[in-house]
N, C-alpha and C positions, 0 to 999 in steps of 0.2 A: 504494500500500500504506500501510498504517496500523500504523507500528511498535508504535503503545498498544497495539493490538487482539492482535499477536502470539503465540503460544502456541507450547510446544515441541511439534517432532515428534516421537513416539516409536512406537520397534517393535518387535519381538521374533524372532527365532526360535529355535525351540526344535528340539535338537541329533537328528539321526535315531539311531535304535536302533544303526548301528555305529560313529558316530561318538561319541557323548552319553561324555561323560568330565567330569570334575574340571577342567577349563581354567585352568592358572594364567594370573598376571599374567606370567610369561616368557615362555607359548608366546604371547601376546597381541601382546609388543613383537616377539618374531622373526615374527607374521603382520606387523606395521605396518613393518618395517624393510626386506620386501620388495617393497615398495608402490613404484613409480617415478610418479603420481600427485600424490602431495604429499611437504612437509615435515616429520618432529614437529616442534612448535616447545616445545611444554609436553607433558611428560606423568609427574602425579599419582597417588599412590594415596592414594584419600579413607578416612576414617572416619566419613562420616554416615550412613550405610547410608540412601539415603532412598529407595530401589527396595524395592518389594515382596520380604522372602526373599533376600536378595542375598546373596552368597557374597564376595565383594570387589567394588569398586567403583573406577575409575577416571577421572579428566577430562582430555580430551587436547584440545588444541589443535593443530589441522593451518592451514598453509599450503599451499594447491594453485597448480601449476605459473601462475607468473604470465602473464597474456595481454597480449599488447604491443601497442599501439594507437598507429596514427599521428598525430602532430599535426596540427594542421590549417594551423600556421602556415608551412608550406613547406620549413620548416629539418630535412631528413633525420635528422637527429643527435639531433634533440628528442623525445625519446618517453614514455608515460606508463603506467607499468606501476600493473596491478591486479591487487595480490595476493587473492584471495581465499580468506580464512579462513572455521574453520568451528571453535566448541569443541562439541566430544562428550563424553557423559556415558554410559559405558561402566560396563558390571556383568554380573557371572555370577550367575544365578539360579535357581532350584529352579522346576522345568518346572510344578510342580502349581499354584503360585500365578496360571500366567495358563491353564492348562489345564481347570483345575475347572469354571470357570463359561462356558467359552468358546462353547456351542452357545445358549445364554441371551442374552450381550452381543454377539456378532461376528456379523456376516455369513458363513456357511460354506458358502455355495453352491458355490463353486468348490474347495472341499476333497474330497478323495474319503473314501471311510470307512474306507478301510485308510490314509491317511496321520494322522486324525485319532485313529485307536485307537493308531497306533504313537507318534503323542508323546503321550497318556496315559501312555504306558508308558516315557517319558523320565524322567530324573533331572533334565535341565540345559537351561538354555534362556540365548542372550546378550540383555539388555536394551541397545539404543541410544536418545541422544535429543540432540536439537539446537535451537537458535533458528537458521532458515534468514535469512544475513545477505546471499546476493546473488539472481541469479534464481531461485525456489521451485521450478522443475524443474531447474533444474539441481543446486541444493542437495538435493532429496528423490532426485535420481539418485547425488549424491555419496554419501548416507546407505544407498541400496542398495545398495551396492556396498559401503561400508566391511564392511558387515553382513555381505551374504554370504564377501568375503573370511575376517572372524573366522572365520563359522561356515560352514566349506566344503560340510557335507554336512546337509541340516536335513532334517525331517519336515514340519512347517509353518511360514509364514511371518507373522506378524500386525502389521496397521497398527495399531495401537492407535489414534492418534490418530483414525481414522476408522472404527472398530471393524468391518474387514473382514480376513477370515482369507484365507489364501490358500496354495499347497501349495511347498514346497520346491524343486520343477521350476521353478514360477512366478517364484520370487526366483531363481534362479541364469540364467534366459534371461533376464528384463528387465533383470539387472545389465549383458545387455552391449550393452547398447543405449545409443548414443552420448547420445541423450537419449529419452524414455518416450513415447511417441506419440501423447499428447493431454493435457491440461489437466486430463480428470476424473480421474487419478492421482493426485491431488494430496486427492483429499474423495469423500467417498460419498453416495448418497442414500437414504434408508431411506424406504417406503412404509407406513405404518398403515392399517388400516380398521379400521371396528367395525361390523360387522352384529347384533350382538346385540337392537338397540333396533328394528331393522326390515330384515329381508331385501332388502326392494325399495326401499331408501331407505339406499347405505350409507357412513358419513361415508368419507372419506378426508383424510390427512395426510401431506402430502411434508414432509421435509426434508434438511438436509446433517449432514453431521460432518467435520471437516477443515482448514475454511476461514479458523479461527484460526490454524492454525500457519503460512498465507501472510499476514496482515495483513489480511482479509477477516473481513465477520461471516456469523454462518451463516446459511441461507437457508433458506425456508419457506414453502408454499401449503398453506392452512386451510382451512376452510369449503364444499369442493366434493365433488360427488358422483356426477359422471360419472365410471366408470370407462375410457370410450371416448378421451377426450379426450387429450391428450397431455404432461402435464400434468408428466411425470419428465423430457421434452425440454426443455420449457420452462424448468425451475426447472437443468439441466443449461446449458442458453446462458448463461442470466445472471450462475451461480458464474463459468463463463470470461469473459465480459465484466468482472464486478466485480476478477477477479483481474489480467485484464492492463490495466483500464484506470483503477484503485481505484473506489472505492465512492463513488458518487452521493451528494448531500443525500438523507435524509428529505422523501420524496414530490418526486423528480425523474422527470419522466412519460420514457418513454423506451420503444423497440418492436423487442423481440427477436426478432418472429416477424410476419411480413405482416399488417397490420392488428389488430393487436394492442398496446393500450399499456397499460402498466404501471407502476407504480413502486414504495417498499417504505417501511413502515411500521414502528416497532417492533411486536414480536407482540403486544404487551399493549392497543397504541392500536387495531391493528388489528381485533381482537375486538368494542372499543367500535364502530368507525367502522362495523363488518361486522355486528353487533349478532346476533355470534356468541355462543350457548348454552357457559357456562360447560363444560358438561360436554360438550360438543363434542369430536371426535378432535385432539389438539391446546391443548385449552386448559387451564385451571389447574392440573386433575386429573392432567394428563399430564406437569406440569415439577416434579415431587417425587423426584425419583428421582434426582438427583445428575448424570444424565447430558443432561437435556434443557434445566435448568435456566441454560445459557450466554443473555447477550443474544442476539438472533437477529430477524433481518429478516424479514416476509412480505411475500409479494410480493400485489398486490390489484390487478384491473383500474380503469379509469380510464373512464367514455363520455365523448361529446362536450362533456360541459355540464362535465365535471371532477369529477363525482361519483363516490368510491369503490365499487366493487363487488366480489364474490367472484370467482376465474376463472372459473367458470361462466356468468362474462357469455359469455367471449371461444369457449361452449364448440363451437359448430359451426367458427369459424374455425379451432380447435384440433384438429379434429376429422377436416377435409374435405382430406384431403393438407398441414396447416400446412406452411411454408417459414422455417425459422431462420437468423437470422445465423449467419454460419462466418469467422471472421477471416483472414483473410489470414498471420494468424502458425498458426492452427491446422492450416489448412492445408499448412503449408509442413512442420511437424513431422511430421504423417501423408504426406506424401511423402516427406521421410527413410524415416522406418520403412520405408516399401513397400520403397524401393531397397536399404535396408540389410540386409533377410530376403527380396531377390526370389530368389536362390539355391533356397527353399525350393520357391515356387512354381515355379519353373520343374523342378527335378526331378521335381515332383509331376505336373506337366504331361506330360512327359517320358515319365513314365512310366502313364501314363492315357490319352490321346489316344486318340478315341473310344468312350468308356466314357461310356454314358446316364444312369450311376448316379452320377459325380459331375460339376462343372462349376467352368468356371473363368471367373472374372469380375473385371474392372479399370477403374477409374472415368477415364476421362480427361478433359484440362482444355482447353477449345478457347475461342476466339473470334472474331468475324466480319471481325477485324482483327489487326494482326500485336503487336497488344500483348500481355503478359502479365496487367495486368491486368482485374478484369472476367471470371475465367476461368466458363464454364459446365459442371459437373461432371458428365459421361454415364456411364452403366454399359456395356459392354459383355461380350459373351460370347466367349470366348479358343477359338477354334481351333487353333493352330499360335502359334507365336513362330520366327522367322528367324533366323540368325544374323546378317544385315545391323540386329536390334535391329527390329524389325517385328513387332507382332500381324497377325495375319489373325482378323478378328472381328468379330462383327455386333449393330449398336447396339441395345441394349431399352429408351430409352425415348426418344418425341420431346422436340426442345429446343424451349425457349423459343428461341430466340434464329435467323435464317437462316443454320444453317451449314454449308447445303450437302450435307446429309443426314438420313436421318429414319428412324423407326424398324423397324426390320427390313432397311437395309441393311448390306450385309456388303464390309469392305473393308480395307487396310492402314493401320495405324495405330503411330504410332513410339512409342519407348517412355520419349523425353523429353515425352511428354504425359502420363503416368502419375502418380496423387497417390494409390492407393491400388489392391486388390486386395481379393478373398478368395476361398475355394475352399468350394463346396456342395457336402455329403453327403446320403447320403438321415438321418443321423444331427444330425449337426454343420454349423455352419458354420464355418471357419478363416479369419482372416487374421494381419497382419504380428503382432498383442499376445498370439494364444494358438496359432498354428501348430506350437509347441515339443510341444503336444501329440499330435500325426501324429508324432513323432522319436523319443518319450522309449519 
């Protein structure tokens, strides 16, 4: 991570129609006082008013429960506590100022229309924001959770920092999740096109918003015009790469997806290098507006000889089943999840068992040897689950790899092999990040 790089994260939500009240700074300290979580260690009440419409404002510095960590040096006795802090920048604020323009700037796909009308019609919204000081998921789970505590019962939820809106259900189930179940929680990816200048010919522009408030710069693919290709996957592996593993030199070639190499460029060189059209989706015309305007990395193919290209070099590779890196820590996070909302699934199961119309599916992680690592992730189809901890389930797709079975057979499968799930409607599909919706 790149502390220069930094940015605060901030969020919003705004209070739902029976809760939405006047919120002093006392009901604020009795919600924080019943926190068993962390410690206050500082808590201010500011007069800069520097939130949009603020009603009062606060800075609180927390100390969270310290994690004890053994020496290495043999000596029992010796131990090295890390406390980790976190100061918030807390304010009550009038709902209209992040309401007004929010179908404009946010992402609102996951909002419904009766939650987005009913905080129009709010008075009060709480504004939080932080510099995330230890792991950026753990820290943006600390931030969800402070938030949803203040504000117990909201209409909507809004990341600001990655300008995605999201619905009040949605903050109060992810708040209890011990940590958030992948990487891309962290930043968004916004998709542009412009078909106006030619229907059969139409630009497209990825990028991120997010990726400063972990220490990361933001991310970007220009210049390409397959819309077949895979190209939101792509620009998706390498935010988590950059984030867990910081951010490469300027033009470090490097292959996040099977025979595909890459590297990244500032936006402005790469235009030159890609001897991309000014008025391109994406370029000059496009970073006037206050919010695209951050430095930002694109990412540009590399061929054999080391010459830069558009991704549309890589675009049948990208195209034909592509294979992404999946880290091993990402991994292990989406198995959490699975296990921590398997309850879900298995009621659903429970209560479904041979019904045509929905289906239930769980990825598991095998290999041709008794290691863990190395694992190869298969989907299968859930018929039964055992109380000995057993699916009875038949595999849907062959492995790579000789494990001893192949696709379409149907057999016992334990449920310590398990890194994921979800459940098919003829509607939806559900798993462990949005299953709260089959509940609510």
């Amino acid at each position: 991570m790149n502390n220069n790089l930094k940015r605060e994260s901030s969020m919003a939500a705004v209070f739902s129609k029976e809760y939405d009240h006047n919120m002093t700074i006392e009901e604020l300290k009795e919600t924080l006082n019943e926190s068993d979580e962390f410690i206050i260690i500082e808590f201010e009440e500011s007069q800069k008013h520097i939130v949009e419409k603020s009603i009062w404002e606060v800075s609180l510095k927390l100390q969270y429960l310290p994690m004890v960590i053994e020496s290495d040096t043999g000596n029992e006795s010796e131990e090295t506590k890390n406390n980790d802090e976190l100061i918030f920048y807390i304010a009550l604020i009038e709902a209209s100022s992040i309401t007004e323009d929010l179908p404009e700037v946010f992402s609102v796909n996951t909002v419904q229309e009766k939650d987005y009308i009913e905080a129009t019609k709010c008075k009060y919204a709480i504004h939080i924001s932080t510099i995330f000081n230890n792991f950026p998921l753990s820290d943006y789970q600390r931030q969800l959770k402070l938030l949803n505590s203040i504000a117990s019962d909201v209409s909507i939820f809004l990341d600001i920092s990655c300008f995605t809106a999201r619905s009040g259900e949605w903050l109060k189930y992810t708040s209890t999740f011990s940590l958030p179940p992948s990487l891309d929680y962290l930043y968004t990816i916004h998709a542009i096109y412009d078909d106006d200048k030619n229907p059969d010919k139409i630009e497209y522009w990825f990028h991120t918003h997010g990726l400063y408030r972990v220490g990361c710069i933001e991310l970007e693919i220009i210049g390409v015009e397959d819309s077949n290709a895979a190209y939101g996957q792509l620009l998706n592996t390498c935010a988590k790469l950059f984030i867990q593993n910081g951010v490469p030199e300027s033009g470090f070639v490097f292959s996040p997806s099977y025979k595909v190499n890459v590297c990244w460029l500032a936006w402005e060189e790469a235009l030159k290098e890609l001897n991309i059209d000014k008025d391109f989706s994406g370029g000059f015309k496009d970073r006037k507006d206050g919010v695209h305007d951050n430095p930002s990395g694109a990412l540009v193919a590399v061929d054999k000889k080391g010459n830069y290209r558009t991704l549309d070099y890589y675009k049948k590779e990208l195209t034909d089943n592509p294979v992404f890196l999946l880290s091993g820590f990402e991994t292990e996070i989406m198995r959490d999840a699975a296990f921590e909302k398997f309850e879900y699934f298995l009621e659903l199961l429970n209560k479904n068992k041979g019904d045509d119309k929905i289906s239930f599916l769980v990825k598991l992680g095998y290999n041709n040897n008794k290691s863990n690592k190395d694992l190869e992730h298969l989907w299968f189809e859930v018929h039964d689950f055992t109380k000995e901890g057993y699916f009875d389930a038949t595999l849907l797709n062959e492995p790579y790899k000789d494990l001893g079975m192949h696709e379409g057979d149907r057999g016992m499968h334990s449920i310590e092999n398990l890194t994921y799930w979800q459940i098919h409607t003829d509607k939806e599909m559900y798993n462990p990040e949005n299953i709260y919706l089959l509940f609510s």
